[in-house]
TISE-64347 format. One record per residue (C-alpha): chain; y negated, z negated, x negated. Coordinates in pm, 1 decimal. Each point is the difference from the previous one (the first is absolute). Layout:
BEGIN
{chain=A	north=Y	up=Z	east=X};
...
//
This chain:
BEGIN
{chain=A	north=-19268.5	up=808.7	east=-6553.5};
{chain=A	north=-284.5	up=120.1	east=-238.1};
{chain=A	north=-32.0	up=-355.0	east=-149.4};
{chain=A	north=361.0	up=-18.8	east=-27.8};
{chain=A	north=3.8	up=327.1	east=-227.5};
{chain=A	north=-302.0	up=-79.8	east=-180.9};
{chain=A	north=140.3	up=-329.6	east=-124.5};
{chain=A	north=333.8	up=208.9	east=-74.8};
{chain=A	north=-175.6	up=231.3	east=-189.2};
{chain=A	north=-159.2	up=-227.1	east=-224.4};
{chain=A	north=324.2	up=-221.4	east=-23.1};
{chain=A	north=86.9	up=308.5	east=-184.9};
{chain=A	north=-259.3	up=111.6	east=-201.7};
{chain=A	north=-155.2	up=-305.4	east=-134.3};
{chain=A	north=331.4	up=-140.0	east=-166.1};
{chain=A	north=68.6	up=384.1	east=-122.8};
{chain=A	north=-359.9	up=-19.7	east=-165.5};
{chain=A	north=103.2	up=-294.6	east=-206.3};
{chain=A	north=318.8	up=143.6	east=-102.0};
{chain=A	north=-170.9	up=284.4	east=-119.7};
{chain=A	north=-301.1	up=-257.7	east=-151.3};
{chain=A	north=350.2	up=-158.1	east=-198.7};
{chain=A	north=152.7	up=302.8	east=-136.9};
{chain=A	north=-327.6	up=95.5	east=-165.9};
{chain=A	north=-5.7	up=-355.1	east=-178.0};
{chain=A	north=348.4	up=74.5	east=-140.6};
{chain=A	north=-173.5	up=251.6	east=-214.1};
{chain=A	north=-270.7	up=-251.3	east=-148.9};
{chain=A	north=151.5	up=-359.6	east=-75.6};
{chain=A	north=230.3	up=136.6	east=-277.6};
{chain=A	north=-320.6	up=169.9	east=-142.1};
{chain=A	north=-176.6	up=-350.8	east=41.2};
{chain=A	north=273.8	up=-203.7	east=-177.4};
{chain=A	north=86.7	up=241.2	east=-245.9};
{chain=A	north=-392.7	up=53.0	east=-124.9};
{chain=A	north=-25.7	up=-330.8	east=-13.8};
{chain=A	north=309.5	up=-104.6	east=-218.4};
{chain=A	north=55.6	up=349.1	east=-219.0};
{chain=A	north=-366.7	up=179.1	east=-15.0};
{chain=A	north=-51.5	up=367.0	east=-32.1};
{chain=A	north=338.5	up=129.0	east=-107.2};
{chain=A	north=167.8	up=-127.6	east=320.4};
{chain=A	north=-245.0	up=12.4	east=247.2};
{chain=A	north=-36.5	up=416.0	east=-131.6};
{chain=A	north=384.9	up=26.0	east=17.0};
{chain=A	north=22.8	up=-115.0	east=359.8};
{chain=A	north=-313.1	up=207.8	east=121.8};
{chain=A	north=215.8	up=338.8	east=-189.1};
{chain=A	north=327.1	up=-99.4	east=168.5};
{chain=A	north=-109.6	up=-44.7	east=321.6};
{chain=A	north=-3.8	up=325.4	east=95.8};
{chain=A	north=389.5	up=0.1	east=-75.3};
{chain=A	north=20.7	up=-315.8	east=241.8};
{chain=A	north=-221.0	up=96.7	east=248.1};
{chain=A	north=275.6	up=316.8	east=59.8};
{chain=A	north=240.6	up=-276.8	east=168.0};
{chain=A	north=-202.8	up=-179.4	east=216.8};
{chain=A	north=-185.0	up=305.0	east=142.3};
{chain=A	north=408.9	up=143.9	east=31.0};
{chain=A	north=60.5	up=-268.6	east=251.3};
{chain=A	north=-325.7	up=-19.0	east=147.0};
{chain=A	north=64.4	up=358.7	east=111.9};
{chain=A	north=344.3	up=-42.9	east=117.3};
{chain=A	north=-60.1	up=-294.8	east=183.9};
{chain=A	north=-322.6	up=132.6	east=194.9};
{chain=A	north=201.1	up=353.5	east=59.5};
{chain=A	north=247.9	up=-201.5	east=150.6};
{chain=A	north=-179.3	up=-189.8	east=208.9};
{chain=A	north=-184.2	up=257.4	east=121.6};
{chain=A	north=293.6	up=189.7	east=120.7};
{chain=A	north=137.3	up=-325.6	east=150.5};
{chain=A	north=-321.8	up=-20.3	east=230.7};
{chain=A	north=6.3	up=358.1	east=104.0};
{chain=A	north=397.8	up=4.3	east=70.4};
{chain=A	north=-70.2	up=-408.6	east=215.6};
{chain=A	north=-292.5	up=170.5	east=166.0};
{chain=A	north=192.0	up=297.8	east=104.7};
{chain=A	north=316.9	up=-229.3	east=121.1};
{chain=A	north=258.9	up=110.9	east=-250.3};
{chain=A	north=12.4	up=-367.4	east=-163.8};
{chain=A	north=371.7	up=87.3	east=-134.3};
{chain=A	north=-189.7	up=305.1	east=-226.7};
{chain=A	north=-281.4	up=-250.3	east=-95.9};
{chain=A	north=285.8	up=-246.3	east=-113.7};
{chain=A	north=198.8	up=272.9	east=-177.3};
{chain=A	north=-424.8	up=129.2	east=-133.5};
{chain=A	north=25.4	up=-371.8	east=-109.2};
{chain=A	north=364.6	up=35.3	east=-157.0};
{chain=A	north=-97.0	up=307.1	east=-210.1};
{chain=A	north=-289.7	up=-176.8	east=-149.8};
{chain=A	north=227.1	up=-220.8	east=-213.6};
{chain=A	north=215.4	up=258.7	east=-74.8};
{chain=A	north=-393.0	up=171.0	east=-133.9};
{chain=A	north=-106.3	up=-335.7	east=-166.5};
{chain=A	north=309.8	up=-58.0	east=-196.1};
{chain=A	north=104.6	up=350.6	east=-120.1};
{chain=A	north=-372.6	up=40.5	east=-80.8};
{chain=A	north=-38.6	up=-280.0	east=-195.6};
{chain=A	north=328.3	up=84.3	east=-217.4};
{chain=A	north=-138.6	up=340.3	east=-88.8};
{chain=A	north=-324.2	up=-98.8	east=-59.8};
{chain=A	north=114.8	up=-386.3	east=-205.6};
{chain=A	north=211.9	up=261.3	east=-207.1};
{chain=A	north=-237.2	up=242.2	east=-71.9};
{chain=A	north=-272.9	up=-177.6	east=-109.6};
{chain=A	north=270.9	up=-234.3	east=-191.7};
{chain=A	north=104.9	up=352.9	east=-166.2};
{chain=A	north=-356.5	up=129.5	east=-20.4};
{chain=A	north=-205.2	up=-299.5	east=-38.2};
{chain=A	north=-106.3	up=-1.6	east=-342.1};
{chain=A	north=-65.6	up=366.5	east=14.8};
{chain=A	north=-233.7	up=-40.6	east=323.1};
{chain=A	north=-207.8	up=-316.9	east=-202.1};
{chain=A	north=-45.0	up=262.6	east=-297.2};
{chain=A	north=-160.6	up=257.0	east=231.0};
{chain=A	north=-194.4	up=-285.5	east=137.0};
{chain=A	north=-184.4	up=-107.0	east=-293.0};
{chain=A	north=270.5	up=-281.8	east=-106.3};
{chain=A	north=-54.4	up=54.0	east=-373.0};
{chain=A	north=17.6	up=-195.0	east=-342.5};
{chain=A	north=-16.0	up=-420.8	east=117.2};
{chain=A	north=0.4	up=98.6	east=356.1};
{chain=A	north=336.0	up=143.5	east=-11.6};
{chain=A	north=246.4	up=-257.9	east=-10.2};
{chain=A	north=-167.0	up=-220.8	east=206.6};
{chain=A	north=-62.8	up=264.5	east=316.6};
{chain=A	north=404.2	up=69.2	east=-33.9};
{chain=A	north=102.5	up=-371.1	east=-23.1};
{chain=A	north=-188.8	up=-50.5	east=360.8};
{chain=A	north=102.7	up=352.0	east=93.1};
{chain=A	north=377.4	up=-124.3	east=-58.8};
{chain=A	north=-19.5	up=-317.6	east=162.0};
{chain=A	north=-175.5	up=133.5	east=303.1};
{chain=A	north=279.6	up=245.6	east=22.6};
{chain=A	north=283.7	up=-339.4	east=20.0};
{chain=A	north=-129.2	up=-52.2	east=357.0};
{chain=A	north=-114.8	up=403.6	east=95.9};
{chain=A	north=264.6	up=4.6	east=228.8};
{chain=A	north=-123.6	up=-334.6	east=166.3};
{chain=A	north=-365.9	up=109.1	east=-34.0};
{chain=A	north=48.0	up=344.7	east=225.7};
{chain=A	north=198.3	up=-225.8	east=269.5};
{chain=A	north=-216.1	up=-256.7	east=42.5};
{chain=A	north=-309.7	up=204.3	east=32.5};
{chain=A	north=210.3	up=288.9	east=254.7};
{chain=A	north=103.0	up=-301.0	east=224.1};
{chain=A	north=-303.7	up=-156.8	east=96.7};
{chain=A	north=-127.6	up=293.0	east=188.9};
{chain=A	north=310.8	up=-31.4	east=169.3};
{chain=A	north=5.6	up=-366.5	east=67.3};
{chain=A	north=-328.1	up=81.1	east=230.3};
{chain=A	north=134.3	up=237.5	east=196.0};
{chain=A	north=188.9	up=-322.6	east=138.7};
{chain=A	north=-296.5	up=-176.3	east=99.8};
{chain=A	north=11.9	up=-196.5	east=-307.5};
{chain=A	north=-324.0	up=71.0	east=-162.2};
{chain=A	north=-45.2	up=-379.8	east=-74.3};
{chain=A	north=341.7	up=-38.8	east=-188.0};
{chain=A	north=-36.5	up=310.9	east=-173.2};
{chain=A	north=-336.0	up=-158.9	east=-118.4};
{chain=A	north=154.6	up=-334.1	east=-107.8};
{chain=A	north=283.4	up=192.0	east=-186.2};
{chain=A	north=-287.7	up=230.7	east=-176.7};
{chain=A	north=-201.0	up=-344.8	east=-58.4};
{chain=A	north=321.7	up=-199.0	east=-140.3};
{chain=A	north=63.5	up=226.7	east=-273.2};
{chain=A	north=-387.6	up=31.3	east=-82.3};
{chain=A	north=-34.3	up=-393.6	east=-48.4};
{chain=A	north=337.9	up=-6.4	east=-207.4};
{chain=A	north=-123.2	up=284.7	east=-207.6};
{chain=A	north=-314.1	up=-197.8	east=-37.2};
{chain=A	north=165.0	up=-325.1	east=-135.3};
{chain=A	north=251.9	up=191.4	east=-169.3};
{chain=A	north=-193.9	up=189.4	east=-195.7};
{chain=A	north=-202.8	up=-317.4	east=-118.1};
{chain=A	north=337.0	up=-178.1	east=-107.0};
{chain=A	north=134.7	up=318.4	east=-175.5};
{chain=A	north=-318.6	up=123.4	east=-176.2};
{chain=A	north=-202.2	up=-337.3	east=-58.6};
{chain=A	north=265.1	up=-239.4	east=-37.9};
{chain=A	north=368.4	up=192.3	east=-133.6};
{chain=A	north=-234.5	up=228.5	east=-195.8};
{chain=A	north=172.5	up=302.2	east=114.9};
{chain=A	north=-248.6	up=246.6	east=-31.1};
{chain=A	north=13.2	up=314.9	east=208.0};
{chain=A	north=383.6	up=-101.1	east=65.3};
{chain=A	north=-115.0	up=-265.4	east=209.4};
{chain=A	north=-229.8	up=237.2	east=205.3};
{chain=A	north=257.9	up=238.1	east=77.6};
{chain=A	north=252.7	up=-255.3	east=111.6};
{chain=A	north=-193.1	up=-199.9	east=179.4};
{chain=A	north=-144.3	up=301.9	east=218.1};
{chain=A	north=414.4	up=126.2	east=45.9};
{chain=A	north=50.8	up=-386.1	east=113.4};
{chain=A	north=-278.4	up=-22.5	east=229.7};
{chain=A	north=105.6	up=327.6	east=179.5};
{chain=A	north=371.0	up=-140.6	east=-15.3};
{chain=A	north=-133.6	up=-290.2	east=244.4};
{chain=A	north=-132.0	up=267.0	east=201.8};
{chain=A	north=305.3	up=167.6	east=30.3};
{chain=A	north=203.6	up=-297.9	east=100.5};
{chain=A	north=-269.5	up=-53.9	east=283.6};
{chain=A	north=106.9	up=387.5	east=127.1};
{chain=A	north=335.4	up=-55.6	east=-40.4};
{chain=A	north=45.4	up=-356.8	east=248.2};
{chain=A	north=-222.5	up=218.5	east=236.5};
{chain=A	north=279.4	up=262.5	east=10.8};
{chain=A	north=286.6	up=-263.6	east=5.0};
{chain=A	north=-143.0	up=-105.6	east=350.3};
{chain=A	north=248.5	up=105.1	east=281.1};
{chain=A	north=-307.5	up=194.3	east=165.9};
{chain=A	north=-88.6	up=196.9	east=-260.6};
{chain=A	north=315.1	up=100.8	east=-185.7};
{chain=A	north=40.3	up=403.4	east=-42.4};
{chain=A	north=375.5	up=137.0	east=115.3};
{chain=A	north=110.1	up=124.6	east=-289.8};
{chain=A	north=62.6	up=317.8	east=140.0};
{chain=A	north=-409.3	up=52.8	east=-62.2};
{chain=A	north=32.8	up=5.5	east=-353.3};
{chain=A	north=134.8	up=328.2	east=4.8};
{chain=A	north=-265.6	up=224.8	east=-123.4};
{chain=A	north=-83.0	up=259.6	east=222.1};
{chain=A	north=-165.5	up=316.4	east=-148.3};
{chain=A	north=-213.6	up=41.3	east=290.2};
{chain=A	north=-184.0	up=-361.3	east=10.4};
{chain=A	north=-9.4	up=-22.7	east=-421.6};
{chain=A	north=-262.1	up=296.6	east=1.3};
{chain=A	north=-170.6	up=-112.3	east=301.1};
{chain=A	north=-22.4	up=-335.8	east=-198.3};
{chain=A	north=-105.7	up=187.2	east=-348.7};
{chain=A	north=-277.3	up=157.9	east=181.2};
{chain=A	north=-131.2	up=-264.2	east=144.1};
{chain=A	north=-1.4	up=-207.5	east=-320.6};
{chain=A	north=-157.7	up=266.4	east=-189.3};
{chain=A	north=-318.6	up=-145.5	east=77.5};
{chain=A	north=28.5	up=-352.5	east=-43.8};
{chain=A	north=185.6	up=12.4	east=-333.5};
{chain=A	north=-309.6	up=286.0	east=-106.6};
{chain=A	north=-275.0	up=-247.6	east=176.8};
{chain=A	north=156.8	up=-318.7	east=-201.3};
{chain=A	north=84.9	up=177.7	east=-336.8};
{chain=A	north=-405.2	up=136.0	east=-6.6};
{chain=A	north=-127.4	up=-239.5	east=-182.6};
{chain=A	north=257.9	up=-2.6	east=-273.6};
{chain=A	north=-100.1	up=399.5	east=-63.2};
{chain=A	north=-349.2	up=-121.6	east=-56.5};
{chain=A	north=124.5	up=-259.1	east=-251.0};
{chain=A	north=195.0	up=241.1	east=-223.1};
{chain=A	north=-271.1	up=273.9	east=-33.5};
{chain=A	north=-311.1	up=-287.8	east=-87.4};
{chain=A	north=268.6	up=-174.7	east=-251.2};
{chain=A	north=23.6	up=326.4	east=-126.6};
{chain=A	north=-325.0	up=76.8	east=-87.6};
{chain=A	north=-95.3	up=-340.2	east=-61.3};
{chain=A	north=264.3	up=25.6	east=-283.3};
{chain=A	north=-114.6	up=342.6	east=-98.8};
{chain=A	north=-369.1	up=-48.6	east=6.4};
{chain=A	north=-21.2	up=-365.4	east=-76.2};
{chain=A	north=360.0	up=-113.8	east=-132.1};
{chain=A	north=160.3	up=-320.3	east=101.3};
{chain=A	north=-297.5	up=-264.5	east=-1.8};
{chain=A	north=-140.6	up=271.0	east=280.5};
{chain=A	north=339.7	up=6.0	east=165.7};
{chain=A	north=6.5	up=-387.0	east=-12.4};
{chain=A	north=-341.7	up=-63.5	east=190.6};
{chain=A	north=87.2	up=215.4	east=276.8};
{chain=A	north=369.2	up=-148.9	east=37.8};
{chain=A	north=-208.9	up=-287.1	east=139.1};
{chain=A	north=-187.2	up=217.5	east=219.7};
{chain=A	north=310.4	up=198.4	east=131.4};
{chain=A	north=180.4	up=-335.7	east=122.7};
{chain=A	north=-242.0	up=-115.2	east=169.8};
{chain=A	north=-97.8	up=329.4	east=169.6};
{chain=A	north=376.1	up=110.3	east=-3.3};
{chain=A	north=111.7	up=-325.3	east=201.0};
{chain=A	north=-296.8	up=28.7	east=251.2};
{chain=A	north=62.4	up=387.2	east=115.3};
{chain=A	north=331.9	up=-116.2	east=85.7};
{chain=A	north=-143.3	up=-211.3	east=276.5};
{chain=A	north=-133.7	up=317.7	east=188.8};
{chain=A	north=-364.0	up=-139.6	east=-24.7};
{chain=A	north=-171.1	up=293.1	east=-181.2};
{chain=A	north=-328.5	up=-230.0	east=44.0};
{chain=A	north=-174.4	up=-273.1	east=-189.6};
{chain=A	north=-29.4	up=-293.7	east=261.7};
{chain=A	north=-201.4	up=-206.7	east=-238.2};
{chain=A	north=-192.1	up=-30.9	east=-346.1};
{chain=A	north=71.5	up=-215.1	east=-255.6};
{chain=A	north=-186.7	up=-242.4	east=-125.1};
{chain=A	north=-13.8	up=-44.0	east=-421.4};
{chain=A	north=-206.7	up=-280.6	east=-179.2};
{chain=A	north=-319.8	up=66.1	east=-55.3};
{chain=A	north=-186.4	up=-130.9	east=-315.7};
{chain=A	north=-102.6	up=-351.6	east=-17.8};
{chain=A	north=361.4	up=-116.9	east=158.5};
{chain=A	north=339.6	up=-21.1	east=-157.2};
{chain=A	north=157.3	up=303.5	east=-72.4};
{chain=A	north=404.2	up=63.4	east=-55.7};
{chain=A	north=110.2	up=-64.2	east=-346.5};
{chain=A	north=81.2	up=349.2	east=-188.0};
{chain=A	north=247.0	up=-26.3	east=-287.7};
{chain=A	north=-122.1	up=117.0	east=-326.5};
{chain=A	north=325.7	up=279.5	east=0.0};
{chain=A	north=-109.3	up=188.9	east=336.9};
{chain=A	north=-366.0	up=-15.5	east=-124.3};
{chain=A	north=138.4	up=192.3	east=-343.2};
{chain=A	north=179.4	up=247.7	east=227.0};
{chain=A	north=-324.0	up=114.3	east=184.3};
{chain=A	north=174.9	up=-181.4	east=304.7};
{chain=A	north=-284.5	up=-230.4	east=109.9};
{chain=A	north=-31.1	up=-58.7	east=420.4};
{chain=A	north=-308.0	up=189.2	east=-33.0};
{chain=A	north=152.4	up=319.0	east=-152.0};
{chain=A	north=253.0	up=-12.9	east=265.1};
{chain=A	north=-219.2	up=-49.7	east=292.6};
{chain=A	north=-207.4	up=285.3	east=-129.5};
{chain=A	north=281.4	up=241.4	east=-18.5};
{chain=A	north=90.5	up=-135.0	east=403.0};
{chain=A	north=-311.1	up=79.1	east=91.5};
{chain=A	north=8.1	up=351.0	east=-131.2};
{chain=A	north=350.1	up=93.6	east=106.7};
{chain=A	north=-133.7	up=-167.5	east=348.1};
{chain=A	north=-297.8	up=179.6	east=11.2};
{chain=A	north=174.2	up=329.6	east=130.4};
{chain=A	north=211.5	up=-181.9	east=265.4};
{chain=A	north=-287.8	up=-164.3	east=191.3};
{chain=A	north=-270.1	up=164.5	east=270.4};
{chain=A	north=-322.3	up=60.2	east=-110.0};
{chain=A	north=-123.2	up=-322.7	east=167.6};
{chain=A	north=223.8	up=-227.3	east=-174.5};
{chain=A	north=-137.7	up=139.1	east=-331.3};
{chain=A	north=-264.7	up=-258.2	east=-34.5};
{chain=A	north=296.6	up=-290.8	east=-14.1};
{chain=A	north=150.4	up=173.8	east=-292.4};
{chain=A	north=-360.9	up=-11.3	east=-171.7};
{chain=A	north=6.6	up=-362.4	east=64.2};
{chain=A	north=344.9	up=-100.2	east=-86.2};
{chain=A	north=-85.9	up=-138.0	east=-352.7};
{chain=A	north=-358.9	up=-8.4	east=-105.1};
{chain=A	north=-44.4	up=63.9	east=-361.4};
{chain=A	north=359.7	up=172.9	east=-48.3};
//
């Protein structure tokens, strides 16, 4: 019986790792492609915008896991026809969430980038992301509330494939829009709202399975399980929007203190670190290696080293923003990160 649980348990929680693992590379491949084909001007736009973006994903994040916790404690109790009408209320939560917050920050949105340091060349392109992000908002807060849901079904493993199916088509996606169509920080944003689109049509044939279709008589909302839901996703949506807090107050002394070539070296810092919190793994499981002299280092365009942007300046501003975040013990792999820098 113990073995049987065990295995149960980590049917569960390995697949739900990975899903997390996924949803924090969301947030780095459009910074990857879009460094890579526009530079500093779009690479800084994203890293100021995503703040803005982060607002819908952590929206259904919270829903989904409020949900899904009030599911489990309704199933556990025996009152399955309250955790299917707990389950019911959740899309009512997801979609009349997502049209107040889509339209808000569609109202707002430029307003918001101003406050966030989205100034001068910055501007146009943090809104033209911004306002394509905002074509699939309502698609963005769905997919992300359902997958919490989808394991409360025993399907950890499906909900993983649907996460990992719109990660890969975001991947390729993004290279055909950005690298190939040249569509510049248009591409990024659509090819992150198509990517979650695929995950969304994963949730939805889950639901369109005789077993687990909700009577429609649960999608009445219900005062009562809404704020038990709200509570509960409180946390999670606070827990997953942290890391976007820290974003906005270092981009905005980075653009106080140091302007927009400081803002620009740490946007390449921030996805990186942004995209691993979301993971849950608050620890560094290994160090990376860099090229020492006498071997073949990366080729560094002559543009980033003008902008003060050289791998060394950025791994020296890591290690610093590191250094607070790490035990005492682990200080002497900070030290050692990049000899010289």
């Amino acid at each position: 019986m113990e073995v049987q649980m065990k295995k149960k348990y980590m049917g569960y929680i390995f697949p739900s790792m990975l899903s997390f693992l996924l949803t924090g590379i969301y947030s780095i491949v459009d910074g990857i492609f879009v460094g890579r084909a526009l530079g500093d001007p779009g690479l800084a736009a994203i890293n100021i915008a995503w703040p803005l973006v982060a607002l819908i994903t952590s929206l259904g994040t919270g829903i989904g896991i409020g949900a899904s916790v009030i599911m489990s404690l309704n199933t556990g109790a025996g009152n399955h026809e309250k955790a299917k009408k707990a389950e019911g209320n959740a899309f009512f939560l997801l979609l009349s969430g997502s049209l107040l917050l889509v339209l808000g920050l569609y109202l707002f949105g430029p307003q918001l980038l101003t406050l966030l340091g989205a100034k001068d060349e910055l501007f146009t392109p943090a809104c033209t992301y911004l306002h394509y992000i905002l074509l699939g908002g309502i698609v963005q807060v769905f997919s992300t509330g359902l997958i919490p849901l989808l394991r409360n079904h025993g399907a950890a493993f499906y909900a993983m494939c649907a996460m990992a199916s719109g990660c890969i088509t975001n991947i390729l996606l993004d290279y055909f829009f950005i690298m190939l169509f040249h569509l510049e920080l248009k591409g990024a944003a659509l090819a992150t709202v198509l990517g979650q689109i695929l995950t969304l049509l994963f949730c939805i044939f889950f639901y369109l399975k005789k077993k687990n279709r909700i009577p429609r008589s649960c999608f009445c909302p219900d005062r009562t399980l809404i704020g038990s839901i709200l509570r509960v996703a409180l946390s999670p949506f606070g827990l997953t929007y942290l890391p976007s807090v820290t974003i906005i107050l270092m981009n905005l002394q980075s653009l106080k203190y140091g302007g927009s070539r400081q803002c620009l070296r740490r946007s390449c810092i921030y996805h990186f670190l942004y995209g691993t919190a979301r993971t849950g793994n608050r620890r560094r499981k290994s160090a990376v290696a860099f090229p020492q002299s006498g071997k073949r280092r990366p080729k560094v365009s002559a543009h980033l080293c003008q902008m003060d942007l050289h791998p060394r300046n950025c791994i020296r501003d890591f290690r610093c923003f590191t250094f607070f975040s790490c035990k005492k013990q682990d200080s002497f792999l900070l030290r050692n990160l990049c000899p010289g820098s």
